[in-house]
N, C-alpha and C positions, 0 to 999 in steps of 0.2 A: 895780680900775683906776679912775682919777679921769675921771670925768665927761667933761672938757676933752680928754683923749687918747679914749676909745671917739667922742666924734665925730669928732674928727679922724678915728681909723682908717675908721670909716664916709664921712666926705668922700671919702676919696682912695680908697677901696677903688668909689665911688661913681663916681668920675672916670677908675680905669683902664679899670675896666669898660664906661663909656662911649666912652673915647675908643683904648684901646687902651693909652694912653701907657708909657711907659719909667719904670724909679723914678726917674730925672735930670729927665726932665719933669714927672713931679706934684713932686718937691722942688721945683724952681723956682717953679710955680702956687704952689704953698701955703706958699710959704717956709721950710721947712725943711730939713735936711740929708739925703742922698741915703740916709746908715746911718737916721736915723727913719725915713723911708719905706720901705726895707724892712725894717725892725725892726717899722712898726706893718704892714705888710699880708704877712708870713711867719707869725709870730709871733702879734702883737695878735691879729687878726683872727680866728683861730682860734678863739680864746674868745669874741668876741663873735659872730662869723656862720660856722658852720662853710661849710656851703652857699655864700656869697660868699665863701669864702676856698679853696675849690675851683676858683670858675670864675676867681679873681685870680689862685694858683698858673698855671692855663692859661698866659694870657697872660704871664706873666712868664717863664714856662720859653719861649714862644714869641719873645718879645723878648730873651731871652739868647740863644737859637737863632741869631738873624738881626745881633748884634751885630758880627759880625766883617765881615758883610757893610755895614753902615752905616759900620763905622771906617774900610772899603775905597773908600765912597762920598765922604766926611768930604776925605780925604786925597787924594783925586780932584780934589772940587774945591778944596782947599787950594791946590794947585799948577796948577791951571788958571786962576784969578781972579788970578795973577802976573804 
């Protein structure tokens, strides 16, 4: 793996962990597209940090969990702010 990708996967693997966030919002921070990020932190991250690519897993499986419930939110106030 090139240099330029293992850090990136370590930024953002850096970033959900921290913040919790969604792969739609570390794409956004980090400008890339929503398949790289979770391409580098499924995937990448594996090889580079088994151990943070476990507690990343977590949160990712826990922010798919709760996604039906945000689009529920989303769409709430879509039609509310009318």
């Amino acid at each position: 793996m090139k240099d330029y990708i293992e850090d990136r996967v370590k930024r953002i693997a850096a970033y959900v962990l921290e913040s919790g966030a969604t792969v739609r919002q570390a794409a956004k921070v980090y400008g890339t597209s929503k398949s790289t990020v979770h391409k580098d932190l499924t995937e990448r991250l594996c090889s580079v940090s088994p151990s943070t690519a476990k507690k990343v897993a977590k949160i990712l499986q826990k922010n798919k969990a709760e996604r039906h419930i945000r689009g529920g939110n989303a769409t709430r106030m879509k039609y509310k702010n009318r």
